[in-house]
N, CA and C atoms as a LAMMPS dump frame, in Angstrom:
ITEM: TIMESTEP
0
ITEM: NUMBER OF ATOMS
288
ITEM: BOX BOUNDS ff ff ff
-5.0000000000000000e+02 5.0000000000000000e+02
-5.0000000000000000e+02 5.0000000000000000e+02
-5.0000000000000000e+02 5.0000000000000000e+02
ITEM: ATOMS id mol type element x y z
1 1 1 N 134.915 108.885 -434.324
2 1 2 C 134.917 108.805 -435.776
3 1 3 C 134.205 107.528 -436.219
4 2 1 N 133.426 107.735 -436.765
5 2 2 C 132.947 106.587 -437.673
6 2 3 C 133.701 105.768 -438.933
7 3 1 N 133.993 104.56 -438.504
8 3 2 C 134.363 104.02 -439.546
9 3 3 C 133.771 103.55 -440.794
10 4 1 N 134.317 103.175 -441.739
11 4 2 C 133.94 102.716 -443.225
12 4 3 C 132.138 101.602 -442.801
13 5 1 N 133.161 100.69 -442.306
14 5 2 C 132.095 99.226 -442.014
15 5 3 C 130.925 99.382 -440.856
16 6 1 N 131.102 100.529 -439.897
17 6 2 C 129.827 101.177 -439.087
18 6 3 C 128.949 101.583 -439.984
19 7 1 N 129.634 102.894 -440.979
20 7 2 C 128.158 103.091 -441.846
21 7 3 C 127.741 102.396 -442.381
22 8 1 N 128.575 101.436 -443.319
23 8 2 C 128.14 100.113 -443.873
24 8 3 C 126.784 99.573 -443.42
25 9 1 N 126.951 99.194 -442.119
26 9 2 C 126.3 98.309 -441.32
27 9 3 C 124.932 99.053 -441.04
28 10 1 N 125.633 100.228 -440.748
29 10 2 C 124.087 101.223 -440.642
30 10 3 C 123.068 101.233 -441.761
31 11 1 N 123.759 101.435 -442.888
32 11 2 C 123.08 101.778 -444.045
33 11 3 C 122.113 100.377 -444.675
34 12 1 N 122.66 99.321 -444.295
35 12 2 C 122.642 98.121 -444.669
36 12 3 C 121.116 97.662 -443.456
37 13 1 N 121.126 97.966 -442.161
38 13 2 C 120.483 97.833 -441.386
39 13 3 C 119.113 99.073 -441.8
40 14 1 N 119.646 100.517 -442.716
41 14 2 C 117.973 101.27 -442.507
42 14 3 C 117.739 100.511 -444.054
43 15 1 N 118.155 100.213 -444.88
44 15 2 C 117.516 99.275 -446.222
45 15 3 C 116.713 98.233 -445.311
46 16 1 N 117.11 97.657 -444.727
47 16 2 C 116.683 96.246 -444.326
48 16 3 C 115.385 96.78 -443.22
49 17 1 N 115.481 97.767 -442.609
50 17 2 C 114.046 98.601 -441.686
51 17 3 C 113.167 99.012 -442.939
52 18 1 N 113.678 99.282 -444.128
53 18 2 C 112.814 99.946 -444.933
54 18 3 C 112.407 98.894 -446.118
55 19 1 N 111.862 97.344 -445.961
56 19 2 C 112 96.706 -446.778
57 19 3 C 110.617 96.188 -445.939
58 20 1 N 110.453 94.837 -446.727
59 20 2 C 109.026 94.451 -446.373
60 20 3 C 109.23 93.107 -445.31
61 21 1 N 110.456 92.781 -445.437
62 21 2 C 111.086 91.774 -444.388
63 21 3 C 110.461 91.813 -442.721
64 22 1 N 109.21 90.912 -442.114
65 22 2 C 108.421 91.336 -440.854
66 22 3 C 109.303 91.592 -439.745
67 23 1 N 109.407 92.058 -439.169
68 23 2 C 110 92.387 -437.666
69 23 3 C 110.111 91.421 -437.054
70 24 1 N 110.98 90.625 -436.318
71 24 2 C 110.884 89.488 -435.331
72 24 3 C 111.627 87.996 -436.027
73 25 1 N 111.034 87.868 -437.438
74 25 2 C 111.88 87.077 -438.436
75 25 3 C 113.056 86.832 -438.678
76 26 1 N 113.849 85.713 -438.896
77 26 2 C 115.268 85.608 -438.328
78 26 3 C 115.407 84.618 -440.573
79 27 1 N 115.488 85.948 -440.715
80 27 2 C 115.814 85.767 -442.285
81 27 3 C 117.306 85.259 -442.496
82 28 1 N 117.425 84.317 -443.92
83 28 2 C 118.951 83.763 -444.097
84 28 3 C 119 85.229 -444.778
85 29 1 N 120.839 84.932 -445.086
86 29 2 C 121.637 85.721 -445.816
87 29 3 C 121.055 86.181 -446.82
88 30 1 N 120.8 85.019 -448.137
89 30 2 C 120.053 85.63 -449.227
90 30 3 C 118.315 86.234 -449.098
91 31 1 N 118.201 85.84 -447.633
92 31 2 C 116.741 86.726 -448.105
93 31 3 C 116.798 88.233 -447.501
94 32 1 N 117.791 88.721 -446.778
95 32 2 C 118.529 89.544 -446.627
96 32 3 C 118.864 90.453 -447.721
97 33 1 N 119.995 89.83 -448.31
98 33 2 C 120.194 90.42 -449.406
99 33 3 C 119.178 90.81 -450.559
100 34 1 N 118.42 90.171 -450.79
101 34 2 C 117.311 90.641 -451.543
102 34 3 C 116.885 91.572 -451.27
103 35 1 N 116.148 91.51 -449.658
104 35 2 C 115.288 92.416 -449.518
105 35 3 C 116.008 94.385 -448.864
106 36 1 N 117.78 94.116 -449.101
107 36 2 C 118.26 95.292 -449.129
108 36 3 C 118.282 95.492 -450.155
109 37 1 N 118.481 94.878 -451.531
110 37 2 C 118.772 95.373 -452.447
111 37 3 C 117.247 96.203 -453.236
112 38 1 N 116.51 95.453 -452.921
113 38 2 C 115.024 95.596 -453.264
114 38 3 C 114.519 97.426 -452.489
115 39 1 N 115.066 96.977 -451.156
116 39 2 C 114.811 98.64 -450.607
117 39 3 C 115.481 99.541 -451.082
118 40 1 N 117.004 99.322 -451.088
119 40 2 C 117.52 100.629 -451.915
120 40 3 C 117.085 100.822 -453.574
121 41 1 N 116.869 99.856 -453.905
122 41 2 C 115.987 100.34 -456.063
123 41 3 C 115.089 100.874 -455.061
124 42 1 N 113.721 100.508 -454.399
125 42 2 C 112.667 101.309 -454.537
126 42 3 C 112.534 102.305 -453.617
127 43 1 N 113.868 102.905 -452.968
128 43 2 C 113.847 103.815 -452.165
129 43 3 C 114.977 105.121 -452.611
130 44 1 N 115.611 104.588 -453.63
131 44 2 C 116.622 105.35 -454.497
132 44 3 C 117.692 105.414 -453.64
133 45 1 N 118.159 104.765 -452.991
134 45 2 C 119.326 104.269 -451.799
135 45 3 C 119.464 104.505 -450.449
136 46 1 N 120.289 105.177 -450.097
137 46 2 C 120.329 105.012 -448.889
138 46 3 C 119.516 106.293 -447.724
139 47 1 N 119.891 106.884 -448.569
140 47 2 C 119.339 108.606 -448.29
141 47 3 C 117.462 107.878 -448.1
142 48 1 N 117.039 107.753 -449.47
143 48 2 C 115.554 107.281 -449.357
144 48 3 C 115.187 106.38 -448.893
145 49 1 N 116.203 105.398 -447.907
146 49 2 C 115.966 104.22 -446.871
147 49 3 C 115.744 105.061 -445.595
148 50 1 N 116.81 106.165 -445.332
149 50 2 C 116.913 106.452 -444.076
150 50 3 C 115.97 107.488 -444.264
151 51 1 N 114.792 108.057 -444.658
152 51 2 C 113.916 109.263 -444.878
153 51 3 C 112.891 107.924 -444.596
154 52 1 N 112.549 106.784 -445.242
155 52 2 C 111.516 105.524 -445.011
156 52 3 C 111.561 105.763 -442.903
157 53 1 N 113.231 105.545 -442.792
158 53 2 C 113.61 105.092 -441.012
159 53 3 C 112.712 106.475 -440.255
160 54 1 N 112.945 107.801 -440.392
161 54 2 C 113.016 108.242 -439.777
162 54 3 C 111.338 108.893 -440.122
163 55 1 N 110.61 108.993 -441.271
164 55 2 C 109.177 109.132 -440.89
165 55 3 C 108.435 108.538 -440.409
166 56 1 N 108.814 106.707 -439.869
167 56 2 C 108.143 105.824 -439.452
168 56 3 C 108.676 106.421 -437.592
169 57 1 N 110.148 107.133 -437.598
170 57 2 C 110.139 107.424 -436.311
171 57 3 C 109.119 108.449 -436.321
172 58 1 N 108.66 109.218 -436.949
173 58 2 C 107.891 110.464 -436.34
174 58 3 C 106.334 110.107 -436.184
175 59 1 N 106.09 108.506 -436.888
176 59 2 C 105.028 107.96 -437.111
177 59 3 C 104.444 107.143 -435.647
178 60 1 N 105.227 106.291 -435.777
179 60 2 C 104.994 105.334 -434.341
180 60 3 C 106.381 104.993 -434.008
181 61 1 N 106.772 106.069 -433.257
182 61 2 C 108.313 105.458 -432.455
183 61 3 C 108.41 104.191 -431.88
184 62 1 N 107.661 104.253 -430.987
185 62 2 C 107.58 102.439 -429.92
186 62 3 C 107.469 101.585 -430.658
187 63 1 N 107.399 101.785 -432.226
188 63 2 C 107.157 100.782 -432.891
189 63 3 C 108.913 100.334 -433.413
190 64 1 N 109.336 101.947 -433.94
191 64 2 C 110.461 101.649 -434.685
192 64 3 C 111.139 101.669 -434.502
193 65 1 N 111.617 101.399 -432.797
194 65 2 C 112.818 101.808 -431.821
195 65 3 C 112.926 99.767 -432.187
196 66 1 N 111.582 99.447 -431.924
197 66 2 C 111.815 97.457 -432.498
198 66 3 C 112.168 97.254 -433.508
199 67 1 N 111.676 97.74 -434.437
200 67 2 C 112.371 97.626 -436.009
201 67 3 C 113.529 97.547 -435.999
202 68 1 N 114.3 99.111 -436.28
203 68 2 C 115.673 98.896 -435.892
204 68 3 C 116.706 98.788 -435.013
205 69 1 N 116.47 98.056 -434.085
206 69 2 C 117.08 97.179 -432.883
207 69 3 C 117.225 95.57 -433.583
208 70 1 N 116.016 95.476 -434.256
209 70 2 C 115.734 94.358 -434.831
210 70 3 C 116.542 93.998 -436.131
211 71 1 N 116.635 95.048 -437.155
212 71 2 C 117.548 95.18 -438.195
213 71 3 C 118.81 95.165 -437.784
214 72 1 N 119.325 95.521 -436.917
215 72 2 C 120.661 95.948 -436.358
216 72 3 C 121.239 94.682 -436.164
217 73 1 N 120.183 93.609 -435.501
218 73 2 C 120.716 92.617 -434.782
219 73 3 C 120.65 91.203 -436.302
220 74 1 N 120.039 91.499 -437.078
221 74 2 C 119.911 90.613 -437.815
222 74 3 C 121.402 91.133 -439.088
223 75 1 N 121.516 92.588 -439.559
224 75 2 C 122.61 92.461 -440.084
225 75 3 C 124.103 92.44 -439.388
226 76 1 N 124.129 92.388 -437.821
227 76 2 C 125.084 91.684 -436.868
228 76 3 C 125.254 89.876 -437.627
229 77 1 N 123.772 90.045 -437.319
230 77 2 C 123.818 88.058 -437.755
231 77 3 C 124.097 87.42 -438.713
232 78 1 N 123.269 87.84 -440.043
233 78 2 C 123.787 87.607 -441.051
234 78 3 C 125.103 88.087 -441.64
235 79 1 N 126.037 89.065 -441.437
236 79 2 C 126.826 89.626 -441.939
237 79 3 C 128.409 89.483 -441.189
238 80 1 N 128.11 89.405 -440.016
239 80 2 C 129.015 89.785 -439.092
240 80 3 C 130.274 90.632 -439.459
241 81 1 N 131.289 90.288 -439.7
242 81 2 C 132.194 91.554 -439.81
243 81 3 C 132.189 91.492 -441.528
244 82 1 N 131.596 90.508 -442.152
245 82 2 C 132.003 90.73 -443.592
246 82 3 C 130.436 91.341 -444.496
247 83 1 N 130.667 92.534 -444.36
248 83 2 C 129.151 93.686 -444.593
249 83 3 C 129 93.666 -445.5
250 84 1 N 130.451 93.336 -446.913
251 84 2 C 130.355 93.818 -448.112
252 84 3 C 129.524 92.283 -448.711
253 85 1 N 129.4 91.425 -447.976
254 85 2 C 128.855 90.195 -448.538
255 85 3 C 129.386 89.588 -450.304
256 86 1 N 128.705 89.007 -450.54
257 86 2 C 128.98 88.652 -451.771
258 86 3 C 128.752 89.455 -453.153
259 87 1 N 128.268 89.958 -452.813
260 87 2 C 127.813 90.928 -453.708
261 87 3 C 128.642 92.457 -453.769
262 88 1 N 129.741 92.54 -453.063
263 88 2 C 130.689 93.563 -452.554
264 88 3 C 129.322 94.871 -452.451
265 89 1 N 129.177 95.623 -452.879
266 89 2 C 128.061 96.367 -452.233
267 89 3 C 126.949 96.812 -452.971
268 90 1 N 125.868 96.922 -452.456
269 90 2 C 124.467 96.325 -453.06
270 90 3 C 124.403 98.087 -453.952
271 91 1 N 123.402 97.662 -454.896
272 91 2 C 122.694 98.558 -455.768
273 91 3 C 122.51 99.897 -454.951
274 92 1 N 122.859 101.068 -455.108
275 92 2 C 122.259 102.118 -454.452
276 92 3 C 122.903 102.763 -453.42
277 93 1 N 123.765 102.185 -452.796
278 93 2 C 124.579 102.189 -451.49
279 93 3 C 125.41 103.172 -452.015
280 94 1 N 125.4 104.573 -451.104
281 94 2 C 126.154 105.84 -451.246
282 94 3 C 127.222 106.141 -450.923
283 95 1 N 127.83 105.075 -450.202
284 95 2 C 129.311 105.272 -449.037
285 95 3 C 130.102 103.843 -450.012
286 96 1 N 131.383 104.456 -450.176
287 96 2 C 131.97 103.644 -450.78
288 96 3 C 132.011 102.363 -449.852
């Protein structure tokens, strides 16, 4: 079963794959937060983050297996168990 704060984290991690934030970059909190909040407005949330994730998989996989490995590990970093951040939950975000 998936919990509340897994999808969280998921959802929070394909905004942050689907944002303009470079791959490899070890971004603070607030530039984080920006640039999820920024992906879900121009992706219409989470649904249109994870449709961004998964045509870039059908696009160049070897590319985006780094991406989000990379996202994963940075909203591990910045967030750690507290996902809802300051902002309790960003613009767009579909899962309570």
């Amino acid at each position: 079963m998936i919990k509340a704060g897994d999808r969280r984290r998921c959802d929070l991690a394909e905004a942050l794959f689907a944002s303009s934030v470079p791959t490899g970059t070890h971004p603070s909190r607030e530039e984080v937060d920006v640039a999820v909040i920024d992906a879900l407005e121009r992706f219409r949330g989470t649904i249109g983050c994870a449709a961004e994730m998964g045509a870039a998989y059908g696009e160049q996989p070897e590319i985006a297996i780094i991406r989000i490995r990379w996202s994963l590990q940075v909203v591990a970093s910045v967030y750690g168990t507290d996902i809802c951040g300051v902002y309790g939950r960003p613009t767009g975000m579909s899962h309570p």
